[in-house]
Structure formats: structure tokens, C-alpha cells
C-alpha positions in Angstrom: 95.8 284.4 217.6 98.7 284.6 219.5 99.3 287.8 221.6 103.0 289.3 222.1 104.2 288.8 225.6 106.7 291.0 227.5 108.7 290.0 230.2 107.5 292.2 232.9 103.6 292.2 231.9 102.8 288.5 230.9 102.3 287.6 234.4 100.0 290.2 235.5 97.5 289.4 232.6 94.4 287.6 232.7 96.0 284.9 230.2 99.5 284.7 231.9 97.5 284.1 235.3 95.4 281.7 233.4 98.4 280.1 232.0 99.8 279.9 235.4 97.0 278.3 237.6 96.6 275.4 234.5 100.4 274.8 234.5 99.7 274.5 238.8 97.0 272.3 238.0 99.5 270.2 235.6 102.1 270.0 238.6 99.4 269.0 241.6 98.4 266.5 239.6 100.1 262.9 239.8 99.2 262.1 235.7 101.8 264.0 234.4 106.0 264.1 234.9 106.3 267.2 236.1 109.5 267.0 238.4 111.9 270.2 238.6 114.9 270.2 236.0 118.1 271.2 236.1 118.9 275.2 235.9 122.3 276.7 235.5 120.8 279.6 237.6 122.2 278.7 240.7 121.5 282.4 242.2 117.8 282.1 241.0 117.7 278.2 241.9 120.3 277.6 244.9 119.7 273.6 244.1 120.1 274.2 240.7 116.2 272.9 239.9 113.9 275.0 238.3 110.1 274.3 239.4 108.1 273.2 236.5 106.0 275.8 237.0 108.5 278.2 236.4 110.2 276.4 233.1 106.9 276.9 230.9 106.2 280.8 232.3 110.0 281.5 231.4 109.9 280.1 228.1 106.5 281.2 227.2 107.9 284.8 228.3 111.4 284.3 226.1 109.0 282.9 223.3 106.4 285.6 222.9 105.2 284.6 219.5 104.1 280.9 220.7 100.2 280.7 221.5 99.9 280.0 225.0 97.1 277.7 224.6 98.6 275.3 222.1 101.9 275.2 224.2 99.8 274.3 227.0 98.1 271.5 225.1 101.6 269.9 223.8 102.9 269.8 227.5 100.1 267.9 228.5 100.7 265.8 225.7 104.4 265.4 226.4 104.0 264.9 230.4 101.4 262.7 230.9 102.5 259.7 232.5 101.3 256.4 230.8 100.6 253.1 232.6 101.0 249.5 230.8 
């Protein structure tokens, strides 16, 4: 079931920290694309690139009804690097 999210408290849950360390996980890891992308936010991100890390906790937080766990699963999917 997915659980509503709020901007301010996502973070400080158990599953927004959980979230967080497997998207870390996801970014140390070299089987999956995740390079920084561009962000119009050039107060937030002087170099205009927003961490990967911080892409999925932003949208997961502007997208409260998504299940984190699923989304989780999908980016894994979507980023992992395939070798011929």
C-alpha cells in the first residue's frame, strides 16, 4: 500500500531513509547509469546537475501517491547498464 508523503517528513521516515540509502546503493554502484542530469535550479544546483540521488527523493516527494518500492524497482530496471 502506498503511504502519502509530505515534503518536509518523507525524509525523516524509516521508509524515506530506506528509500535513500538503496537509491545511494544504486549510485555507488557501477551497473547502473546513474550520472547527474540537468536542473534548471541553478540556485539549488550552481552546475545546473542534480545528483541522482536527489532526482528520485524529489520526485518521489512531488509524487506522494507512487509506492516507493515499485518506483525503486523500475529505476533499477531503467538504469542498469547492459553489456553485449
Amino acid at each position: 500500500m502506498a503511504l502519502l508523503k509530505t515534503r518536509k517528513s518523507f525524509f525523516e521516515t524509516n521508509e524515506g531513509r530506506e528509500v535513500k540509502r538503496e537509491l545511494q546503493r544504486l549510485d555507488a554502484s557501477s551497473l547502473y547509469n546513474t550520472a547527474p542530469s540537468y536542473s534548471s535550479n541553478s540556485v539549488l544546483y550552481p552546475d545546473n546537475r542534480i545528483p541522482f540521488v536527489d532526482k528520485h527523493m524529489n520526485y518521489l516527494i512531488n509524487h506522494p501517491s507512487l509506492e516507493a518500492s515499485k518506483y525503486i524497482a523500475n529505476i533499477k530496471l531503467m538504469t542498469r547498464l547492459r553489456h553485449s
